[in-house]
C-alpha positions, -999 to +999 in steps of 0.1 A: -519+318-015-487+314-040-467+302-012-500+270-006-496+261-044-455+256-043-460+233-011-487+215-030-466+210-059-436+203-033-459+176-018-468+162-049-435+154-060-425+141-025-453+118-033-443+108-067-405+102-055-419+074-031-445+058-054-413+055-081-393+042-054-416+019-041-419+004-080-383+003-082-382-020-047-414-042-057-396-045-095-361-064-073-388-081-053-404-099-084-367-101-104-355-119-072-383-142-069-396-128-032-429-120-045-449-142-065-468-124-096-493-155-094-513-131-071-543-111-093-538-082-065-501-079-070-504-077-107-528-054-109-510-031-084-480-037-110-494-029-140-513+005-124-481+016-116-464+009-151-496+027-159-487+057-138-450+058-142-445+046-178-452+079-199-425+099-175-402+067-179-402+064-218-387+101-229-360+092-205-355+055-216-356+075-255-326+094-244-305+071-223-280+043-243-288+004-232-269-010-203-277-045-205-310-052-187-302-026-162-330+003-163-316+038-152-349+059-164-361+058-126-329+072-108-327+098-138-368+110-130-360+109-090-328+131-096-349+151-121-381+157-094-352+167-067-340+193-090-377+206-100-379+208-056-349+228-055-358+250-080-397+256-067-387+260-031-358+290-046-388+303-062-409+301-034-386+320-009-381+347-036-417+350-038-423+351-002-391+376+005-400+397-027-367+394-040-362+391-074 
């Protein structure tokens, strides 16, 4: 049953690692003019994900200096949820194994 709610959590971040990289590809899209934010549908797909991704985006943006337009707060969160994986799957084998 533990072992469910650490792939659960492992799938959930998957999850969240594509959604942020997905915003991170539509965000060159619109800067390089390839999509056109004219579109109601693409702007309100835009704004639910700054809606989404925005709250775990600021304590990182807080902490991290300015380097001139360029926006490092998603690479930080996706090395950040890679790190959380690594450390629930260790936790997961040492609950499964009964190793402590």
């Amino acid at each position: 049953m533990l072992i469910a709610l650490f792939q659960i959590a492992d799938f959930l971040l998957r999850i969240l690692s594509w959604v942020i990289i997905a915003q991170v590809i539509l965000s060159w899209l619109i800067a390089f003019n390839v999509l056109n934010t004219s579109s109601q549908g693409l702007r309100a797909f835009i704004a639910a994900l700054d809606r989404i991704l925005g709250p775990l985006y600021r304590p990182i943006r807080k902490l991290l200096p300015d380097f001139g337009g360029i926006d490092f707060s998603p690479l930080v969160l996706l090395l950040l949820i890679q790190v959380l994986r690594m450390l629930l799957s260790g936790v997961a084998v040492e609950v499964a194994y009964g190793t402590a």
